[in-house]
C-alpha positions in Angstrom: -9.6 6.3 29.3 -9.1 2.8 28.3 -11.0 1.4 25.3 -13.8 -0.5 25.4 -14.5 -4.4 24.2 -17.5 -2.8 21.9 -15.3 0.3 20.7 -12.5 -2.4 19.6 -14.9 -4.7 18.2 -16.5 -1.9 16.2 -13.5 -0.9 15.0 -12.4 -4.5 13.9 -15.6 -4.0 11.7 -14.8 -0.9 9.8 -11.3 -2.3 8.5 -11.0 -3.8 4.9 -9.4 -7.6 4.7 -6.8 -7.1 1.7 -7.8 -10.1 0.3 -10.8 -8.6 -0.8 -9.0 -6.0 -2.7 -8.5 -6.3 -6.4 -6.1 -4.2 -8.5 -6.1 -3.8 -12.0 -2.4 -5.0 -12.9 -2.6 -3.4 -16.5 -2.2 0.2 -14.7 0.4 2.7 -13.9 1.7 1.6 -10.7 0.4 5.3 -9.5 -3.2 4.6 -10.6 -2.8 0.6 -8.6 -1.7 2.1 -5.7 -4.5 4.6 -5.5 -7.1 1.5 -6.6 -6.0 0.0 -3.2 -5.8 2.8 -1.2 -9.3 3.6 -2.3 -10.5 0.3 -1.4 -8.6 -0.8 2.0 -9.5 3.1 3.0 -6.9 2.8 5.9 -3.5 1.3 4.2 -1.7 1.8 8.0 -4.6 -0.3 9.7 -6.7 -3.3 7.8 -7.1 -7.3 7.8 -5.5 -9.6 6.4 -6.4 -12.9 6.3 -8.9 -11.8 9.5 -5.7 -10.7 11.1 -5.5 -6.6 12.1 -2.6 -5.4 10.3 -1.2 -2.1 11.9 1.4 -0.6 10.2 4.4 1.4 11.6 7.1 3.4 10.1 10.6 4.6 11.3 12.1 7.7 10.1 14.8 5.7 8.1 13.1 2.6 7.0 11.3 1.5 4.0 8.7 4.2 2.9 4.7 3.0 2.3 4.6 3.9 -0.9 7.9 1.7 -1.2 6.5 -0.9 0.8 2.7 -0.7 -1.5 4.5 -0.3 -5.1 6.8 -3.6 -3.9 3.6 -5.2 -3.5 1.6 -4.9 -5.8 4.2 -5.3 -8.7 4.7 -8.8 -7.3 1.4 -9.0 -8.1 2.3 -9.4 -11.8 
């Protein structure tokens, strides 16, 4: 059964923007990545910028926690 207009849009409302998320820099990377996965809730679907973000993996690509360490050490 397709999705409805009011489901998506309900959805839309539930998902964090990442530009709302702060991370304390001065931590273990282990203790930033679970400060923003404690805050965006849903690291494979959230906004950024007011855009949806869905994230996708492939067996032999680049792993989240990879991906989420990467980023927030460019943070620094």
């Amino acid at each position: 059964m397709p999705r409805t207009l009011i489901s998506q849009q309900s959805d839309i409302a539930e998902l964090v923007d990442i530009d709302t998320v702060q991370v304390d820099i001065d931590l273990p990377i282990e203790e930033r990545i679970k400060q923003y996965v404690e805050q965006v809730k849903n690291p494979y679907r959230f906004l950024a910028g007011g855009v949806i973000v869905n994230v996708a993996h492939r067996n032999n690509g680049l792993k989240l926690e990879t991906a989420v360490s990467s980023y927030l050490s460019d943070l620094m």
